[in-house]
C-alpha positions as CSV (number, residue, x, y, z in Angstrom):
1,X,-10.0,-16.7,-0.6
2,X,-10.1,-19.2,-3.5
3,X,-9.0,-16.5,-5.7
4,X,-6.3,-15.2,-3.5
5,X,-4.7,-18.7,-3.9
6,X,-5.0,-19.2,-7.5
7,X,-3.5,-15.6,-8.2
8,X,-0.8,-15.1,-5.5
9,X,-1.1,-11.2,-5.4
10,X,2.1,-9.7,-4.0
11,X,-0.1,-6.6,-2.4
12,X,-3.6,-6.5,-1.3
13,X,-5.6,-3.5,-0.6
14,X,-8.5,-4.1,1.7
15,X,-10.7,-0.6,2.0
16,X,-13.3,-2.1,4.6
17,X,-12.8,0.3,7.2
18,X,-11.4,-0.2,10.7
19,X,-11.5,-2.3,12.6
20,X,-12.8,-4.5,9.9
21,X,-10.0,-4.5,7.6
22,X,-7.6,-5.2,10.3
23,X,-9.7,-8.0,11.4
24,X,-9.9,-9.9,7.7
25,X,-6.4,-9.0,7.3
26,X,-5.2,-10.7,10.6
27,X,-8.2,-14.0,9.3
28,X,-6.4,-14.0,5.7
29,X,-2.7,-13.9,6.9
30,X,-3.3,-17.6,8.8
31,X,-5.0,-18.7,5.4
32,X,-3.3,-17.5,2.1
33,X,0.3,-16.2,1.1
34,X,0.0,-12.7,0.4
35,X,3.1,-10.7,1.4
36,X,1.6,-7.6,1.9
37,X,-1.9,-6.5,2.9
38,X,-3.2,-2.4,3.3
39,X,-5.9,-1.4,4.8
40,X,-7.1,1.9,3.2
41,X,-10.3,2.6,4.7
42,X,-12.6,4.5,2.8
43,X,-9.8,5.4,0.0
44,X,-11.5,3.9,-2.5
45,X,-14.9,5.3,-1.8
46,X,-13.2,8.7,-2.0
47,X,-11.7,7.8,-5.6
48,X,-15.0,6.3,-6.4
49,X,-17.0,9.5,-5.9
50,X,-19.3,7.7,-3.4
51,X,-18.2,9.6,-0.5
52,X,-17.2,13.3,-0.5
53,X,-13.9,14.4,0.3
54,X,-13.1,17.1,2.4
55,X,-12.5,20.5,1.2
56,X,-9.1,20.9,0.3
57,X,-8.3,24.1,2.9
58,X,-9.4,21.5,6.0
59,X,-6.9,18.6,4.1
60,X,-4.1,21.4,4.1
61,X,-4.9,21.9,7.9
62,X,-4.9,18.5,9.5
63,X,-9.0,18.8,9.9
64,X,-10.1,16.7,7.5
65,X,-11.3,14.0,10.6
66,X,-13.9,17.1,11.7
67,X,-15.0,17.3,8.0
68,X,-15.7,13.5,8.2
69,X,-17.2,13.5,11.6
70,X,-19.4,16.3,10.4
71,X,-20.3,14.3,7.5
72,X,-20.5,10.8,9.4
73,X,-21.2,11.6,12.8
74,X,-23.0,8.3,13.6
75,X,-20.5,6.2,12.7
76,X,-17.0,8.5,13.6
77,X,-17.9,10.0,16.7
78,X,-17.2,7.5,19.2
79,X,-13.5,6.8,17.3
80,X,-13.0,10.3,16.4
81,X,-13.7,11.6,20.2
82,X,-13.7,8.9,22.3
83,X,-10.5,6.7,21.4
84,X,-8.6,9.4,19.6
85,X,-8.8,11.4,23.4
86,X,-7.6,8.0,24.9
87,X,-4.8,8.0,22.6
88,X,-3.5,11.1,23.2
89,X,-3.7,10.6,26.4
90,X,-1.8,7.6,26.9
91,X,0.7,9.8,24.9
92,X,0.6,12.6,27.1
93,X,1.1,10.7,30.1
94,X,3.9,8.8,28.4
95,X,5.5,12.1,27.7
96,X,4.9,13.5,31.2
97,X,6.3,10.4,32.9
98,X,9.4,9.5,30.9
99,X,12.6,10.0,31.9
100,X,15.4,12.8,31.2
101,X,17.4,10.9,28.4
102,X,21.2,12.1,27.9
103,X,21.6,9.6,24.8
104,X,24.6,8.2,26.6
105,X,23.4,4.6,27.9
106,X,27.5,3.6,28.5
107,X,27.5,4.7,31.9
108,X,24.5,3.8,32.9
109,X,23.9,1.3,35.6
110,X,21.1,-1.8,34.8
């Protein structure tokens, strides 16, 4: 935090992992004037060679979060399965329950 002060870094990326990242990002923003934080998860393992990536056919696909799950399965499953499902979900039911939208709001009555 002291160094964050002293150098007054106009971007700071924060590869932690959710929801930890999140969480110092949300701590640090009360505390010290950095403009923009990103959390980039395990991007820097990845560059760093300490986790593999996924094969670049599964990347191409949109599967790269089943190569991970296979790899991590401990740790991913219960976002991976659990709140991914409850996400699309929520979307789903949003979808299902909206309402027919002409784009004309002029003649609508509030």
């Amino acid at each position: 935090e002291r160094e964050l002060r002293r150098t007054r870094p106009h971007v700071l990326w924060i590869g932690l992992g959710a929801p930890k990242q999140e969480l110092l990002m949300a701590e640090l923003a009360e505390r010290v004037d950095v403009p923009v934080m990103v959390g980039v998860g395990a991007a820097f393992d990845y560059l760093a060679g300490t986790k593999p990536a996924a094969p670049a056919v599964l990347r191409h696909i949109g599967l790269e979060w089943l190569f991970r799950l296979a790899v991590e399965p401990g740790r991913l499953w219960r976002r991976y399965l659990v709140t991914n499902s409850m996400f699309l979900w929520l979307i789903l039911r949003e979808w299902v329950t909206r309402q027919p939208h002409d784009g004309n709001d002029a003649g609508r009555r509030r």
